[in-house]
C-alpha positions in Angstrom: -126.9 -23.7 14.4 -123.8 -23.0 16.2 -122.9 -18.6 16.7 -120.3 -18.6 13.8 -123.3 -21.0 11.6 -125.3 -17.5 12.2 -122.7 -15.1 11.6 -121.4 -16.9 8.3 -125.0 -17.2 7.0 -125.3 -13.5 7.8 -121.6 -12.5 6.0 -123.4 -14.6 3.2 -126.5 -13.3 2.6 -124.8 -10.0 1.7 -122.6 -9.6 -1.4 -120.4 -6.3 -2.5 -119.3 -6.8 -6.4 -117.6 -4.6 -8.0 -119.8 -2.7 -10.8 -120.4 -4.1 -14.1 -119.0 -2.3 -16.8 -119.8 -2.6 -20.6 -121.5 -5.1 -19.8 -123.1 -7.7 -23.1 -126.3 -7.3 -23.4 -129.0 -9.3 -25.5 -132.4 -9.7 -26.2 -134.2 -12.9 -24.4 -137.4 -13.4 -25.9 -138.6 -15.7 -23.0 -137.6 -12.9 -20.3 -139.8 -10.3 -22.3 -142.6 -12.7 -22.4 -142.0 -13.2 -19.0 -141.5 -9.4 -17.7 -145.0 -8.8 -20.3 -146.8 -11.9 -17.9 -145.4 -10.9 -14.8 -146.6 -6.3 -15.4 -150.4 -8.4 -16.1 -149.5 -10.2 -12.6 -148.6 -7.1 -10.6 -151.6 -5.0 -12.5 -154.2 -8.1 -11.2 -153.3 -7.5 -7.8 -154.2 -3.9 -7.9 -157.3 -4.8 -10.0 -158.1 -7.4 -7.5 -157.7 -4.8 -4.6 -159.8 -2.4 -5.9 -162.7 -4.8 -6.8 -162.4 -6.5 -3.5 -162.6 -3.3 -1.6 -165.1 -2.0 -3.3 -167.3 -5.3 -3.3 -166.7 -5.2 0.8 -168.7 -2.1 1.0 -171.8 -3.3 -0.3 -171.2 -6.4 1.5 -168.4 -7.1 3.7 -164.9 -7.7 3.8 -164.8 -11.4 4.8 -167.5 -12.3 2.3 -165.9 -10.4 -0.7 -162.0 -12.3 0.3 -163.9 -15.3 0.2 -166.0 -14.9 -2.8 -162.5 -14.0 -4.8 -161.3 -16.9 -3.6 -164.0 -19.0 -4.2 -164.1 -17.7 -8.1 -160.0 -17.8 -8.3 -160.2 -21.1 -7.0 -162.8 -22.7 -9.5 -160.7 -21.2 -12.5 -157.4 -22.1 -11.3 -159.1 -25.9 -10.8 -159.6 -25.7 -14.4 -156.1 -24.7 -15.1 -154.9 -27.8 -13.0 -157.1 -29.9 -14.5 -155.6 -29.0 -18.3 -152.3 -28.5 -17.3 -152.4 -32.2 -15.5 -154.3 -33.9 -17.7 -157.1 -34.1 -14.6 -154.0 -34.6 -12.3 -152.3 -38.1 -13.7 -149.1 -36.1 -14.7 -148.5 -35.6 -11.1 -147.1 -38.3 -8.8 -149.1 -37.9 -5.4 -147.4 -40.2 -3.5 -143.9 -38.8 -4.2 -145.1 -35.7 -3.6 -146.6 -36.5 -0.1 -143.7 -38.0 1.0 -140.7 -35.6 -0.6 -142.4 -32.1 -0.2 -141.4 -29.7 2.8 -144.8 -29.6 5.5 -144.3 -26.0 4.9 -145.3 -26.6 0.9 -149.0 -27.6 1.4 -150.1 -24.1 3.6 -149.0 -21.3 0.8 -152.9 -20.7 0.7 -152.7 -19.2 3.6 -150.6 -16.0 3.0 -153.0 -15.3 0.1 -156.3 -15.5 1.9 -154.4 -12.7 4.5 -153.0 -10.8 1.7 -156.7 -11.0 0.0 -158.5 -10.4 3.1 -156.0 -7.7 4.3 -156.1 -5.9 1.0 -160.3 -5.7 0.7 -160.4 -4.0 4.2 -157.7 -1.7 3.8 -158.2 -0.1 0.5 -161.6 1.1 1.4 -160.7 3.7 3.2 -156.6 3.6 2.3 -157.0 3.5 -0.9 -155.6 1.1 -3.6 -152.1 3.1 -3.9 -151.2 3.1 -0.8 -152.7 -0.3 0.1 -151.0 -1.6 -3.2 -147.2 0.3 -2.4 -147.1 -0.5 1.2 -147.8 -4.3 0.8 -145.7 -4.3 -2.9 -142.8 -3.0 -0.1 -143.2 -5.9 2.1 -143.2 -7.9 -0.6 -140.2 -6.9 -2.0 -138.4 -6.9 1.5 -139.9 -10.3 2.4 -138.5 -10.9 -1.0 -134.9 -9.8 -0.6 -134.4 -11.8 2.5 -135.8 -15.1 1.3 -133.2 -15.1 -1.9 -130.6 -13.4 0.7 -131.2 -16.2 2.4 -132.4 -19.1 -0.4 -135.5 -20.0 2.2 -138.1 -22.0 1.0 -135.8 -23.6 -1.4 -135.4 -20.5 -3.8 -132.0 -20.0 -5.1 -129.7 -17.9 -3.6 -129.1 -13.9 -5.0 -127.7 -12.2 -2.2 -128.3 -9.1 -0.8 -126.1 -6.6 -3.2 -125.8 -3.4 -2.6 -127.6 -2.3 -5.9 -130.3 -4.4 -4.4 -130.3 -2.5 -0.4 -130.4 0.2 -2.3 -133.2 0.1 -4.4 -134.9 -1.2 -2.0 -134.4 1.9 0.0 -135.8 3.8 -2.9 -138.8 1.5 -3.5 -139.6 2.7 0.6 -138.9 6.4 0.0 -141.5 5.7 -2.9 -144.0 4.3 -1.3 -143.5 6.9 1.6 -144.6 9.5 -0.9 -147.3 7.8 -2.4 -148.4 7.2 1.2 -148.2 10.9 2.7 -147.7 12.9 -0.5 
C-alpha cells in the first residue's frame, strides 16, 4: 500500500454528514424481530459469563470454557445439521477454494472470549467483565465497518458513532469504578 493508499483509506474510514432532520421513519418488522433476537444474544453472553465463572470455581476455568464449548458445540451441530439438510445444501469444494484462510479460524476468538470471560468474572464480576469486553467489542466493531475488514460492508466512522462510542467508555468506566 503506497503512503497516500494509507492516508486515503484513513480520510475514508471517517465520515462527517450533516444531521438528519425530520427524518421518515417506519416500522420494519424484520429489524424488530431482529433487535428482539439480537437483546436474547447480548443477554446469553452475560448468562454464559456468569455460569462459566461460577462453574470455574468448583472446577476450573479451562475445564468450564471447554465444557461450554463442548455443550454449544453439540447443539449448534444440530442446528447445522437442520439448517443443511445434514450439510448437502452447502458446496464444500467451492467453499474450500473461494473462502478467505482467515474464514475457517473464527473459533478461535470465541474460545478466548469464553475462556477470558470464566476467569475474570470470578473475582471481576459479570458487569464489569461484561462492559469492559461489550467496549472492545464495540471498538473492534467500529474499526472493522470503518474499515469494511473481513468483508463487512462499509459504515464509516461518523461522528454520531465516535461519539457514542465515547459514551459507551465513560459507561463502562462507571460501572467499572463506581
Amino acid at each position: 500500500m503506497t503512503k497516500g493508499g494509507f492516508v486515503q483509506a484513513i480520510k475514508d474510514s471517517v465520515l462527517i454528514e450533516k444531521p438528519r432532520i425530520n427524518t421518515h421513519i417506519s416500522f420494519d418488522k424484520k429489524l424488530a424481530m431482529d433487535i428482539v433476537l439480537l437483546m436474547i444474544a447480548g443477554a446469553c453472553t452475560s448468562l454464559q459469563g456468569a455460569v462459566n465463572g461460577s462453574m470455574s470455581i468448583h472446577v476450573n476455568g479451562g475445564f468450564s470454557a471447554w465444557l461450554s464449548f463442548a455443550i454449544g458445540s453439540f447443539l449448534l451441530f444440530i442446528f447445522f445439521i437442520l439448517d443443511t439438510r445434514g450439510g448437502k445444501a452447502i458446496k464444500w469444494k467451492n467453499a474450500f477454494k473461494t473462502a478467505p484462510w482467515w474464514c475457517w479460524w473464527g473459533g478461535i476468538f470465541g474460545a478466548a472470549y469464553v475462556l477470558f470471560i470464566t476467569l475474570f468474572i470470578p473475582y471481576r464480576g459479570a458487569a464489569v467483565v461484561s462492559g469492559i469486553t461489550i467496549c472492545a467489542q464495540m471498538l473492534t466493531s467500529l474499526i472493522v465497518d470503518s474499515f469494511a475488514f473481513f468483508g463487512c460492508i462499509h459504515r464509516p466512522a461518523t461522528l454520531p458513532r465516535i461519539f457514542g462510542m465515547c459514551l459507551l467508555i465513560a459507561g463502562v468506566l462507571m460501572v467499572a469504578f463506581g
